[in-house]
Steps between C-alpha positions, in 0.01 A plus 500: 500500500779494770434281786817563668527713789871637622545460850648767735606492860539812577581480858443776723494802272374868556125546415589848256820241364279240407171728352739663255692151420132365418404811324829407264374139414094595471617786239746211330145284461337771353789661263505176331091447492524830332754440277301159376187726462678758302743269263321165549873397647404202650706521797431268767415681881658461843323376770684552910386430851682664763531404844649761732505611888455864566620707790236641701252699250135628458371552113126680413358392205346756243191448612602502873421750800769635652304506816578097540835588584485623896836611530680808389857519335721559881310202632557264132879608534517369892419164347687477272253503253433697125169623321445477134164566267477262204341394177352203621149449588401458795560718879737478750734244575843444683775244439775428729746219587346132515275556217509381176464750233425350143472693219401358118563707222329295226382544174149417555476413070755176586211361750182663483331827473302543818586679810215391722650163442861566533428645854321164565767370422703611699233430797505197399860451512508610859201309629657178354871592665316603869281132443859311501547631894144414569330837492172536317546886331227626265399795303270774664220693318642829443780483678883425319750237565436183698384463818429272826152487654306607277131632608592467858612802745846287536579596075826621469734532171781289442621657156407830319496543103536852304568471115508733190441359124544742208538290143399207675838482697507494849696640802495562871344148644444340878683508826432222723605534903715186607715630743359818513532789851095566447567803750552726214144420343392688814618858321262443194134371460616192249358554182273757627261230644449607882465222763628224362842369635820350339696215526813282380550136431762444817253654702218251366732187490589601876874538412772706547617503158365376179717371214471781231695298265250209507240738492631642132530141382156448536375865358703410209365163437138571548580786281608326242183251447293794544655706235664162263819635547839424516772705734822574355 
C-alpha cells in the first residue's frame, strides 16, 4: 500500500482546466489498477491532493436541479462567473476567489475501502482545522459539508463537499470559504437546501482577511493523521 500523497498547488486555475487535469490523474490510478488486475503487475498507485482557487464558477452535480441555480447565462456572464454540470455527487455549488478548493485523487485500496468514511474524513479534517481558530463546526443530518450552528435558525455552512469514487479512487472533494464574496451564494440555493445561509472563516473570526496559507497547513496536517499519510 502507498501512503504517500503528491502534493499540488495549483493556484488559481480554471474550473474546466482543472476537471480535465484531474480526469488525467484519476484515469492514471485506474489504468494501472487495471493493469495489476489483468497481468498481476504489481505496480504500486498514485495518490494527489490538489489545492486550487477558481475564478468565479457554479457546478450541478448529477444528481442536482438545475432550478438551484437562479440566474440565467446574460446575468452569470455580468459577474463574471461560468456554469458547469459534473460527475460528482451532490447539487449545486459555486467556487470563487478566497476559497480553498481541495481535491484528493486517491486510491482508496492504499488506505481503506469505505466511502462513508473517507467523506468523514474529510469532515473531520475540517472540523479539526476550523477548532484551531476557535469555531466549533459539526456535521448535519442530511445535509453535506461542515457547518456552524447546527440545529439552531442561525446554521449556516462554512465548507461544501461533492465527490465521485469509481474503483475505489476518488475525485472532486471540498471547498471551504475563507475569504470568500458570499454575495454570489445569493444566485443559487447552496446545495439545494433552501433557507439556510452561508458563511466564511474571515467573516466568523471578524477579520478582514484570513491567512489561506496557514489555513492549508493545517488541512494538510490534520489530513495526514486522519488518513496515516505522508505528503510528498
Amino acid at each position: 500500500m502507498n501512503k504517500k500523497i503528491e502534493l499540488q498547488d495549483l493556484g488559481l486555475k480554471d474550473y474546466k482546466q482543472t476537471w480535465d487535469y484531474q480526469e488525467q490523474l484519476f484515469k492514471g490510478i485506474v489504468d494501472t489498477k487495471i493493469k495489476n488486475r489483468r497481468e498481476d503487475a504489481g505496480l504500486v498507485t498514485n495518490n494527489y491532493f490538489l489545492f486550487v482557487e477558481h475564478p468565479h464558477v457554479y457546478t450541478l452535480g448529477k444528481s442536482g436541479d438545475m432550478s438551484n441555480l437562479l440566474v440565467d447565462e446574460a446575468q452569470l456572464k455580468a459577474k463574471n462567473a461560468t456554469f458547469h454540470k459534473v460527475n460528482r455527487g451532490g447539487d449545486i455549488t459555486y467556487h470563487g476567489p478566497g476559497q480553498i478548493v481541495g481535491y484528493p485523487i486517491l486510491d482508496l485500496d492504499n488506505f481503506f475501502t469505505d466511502i462513508h468514511k473517507y467523506l468523514r474524513f474529510l469532515e473531520e479534517m475540517i472540523i479539526l482545522t476550523l477548532a484551531e481558530y476557535g469555531l466549533k463546526a459539526e456535521r448535519s443530518l442530511g445535509e453535506t459539508g461542515v457547518w456552524l450552528d447546527v440545529g439552531t435558525p442561525f446554521a449556516r455552512k462554512i465548507c461544501a463537499m461533492g465527490v465521485r469514487a469509481s474503483r475505489w479512487v476518488t475525485m472532486h472533494g471540498f471547498a471551504l470559504n475563507i475569504n470568500a464574496n458570499l454575495g454570489y451564494f445569493d444566485l443559487m440555493i447552496p446545495c439545494g437546501i433552501r433557507g439556510k445561509a452561508v458563511t466564511s472563516l474571515n467573516i466568523e473570526l471578524g477579520k478582514k482577511v484570513v491567512d489561506e496559507a496557514e489555513v492549508k497547513d493545517k488541512l494538510l496536517k490534520h489530513f495526514s493523521k486522519l488518513f496515516e499519510a505522508e505528503f510528498l
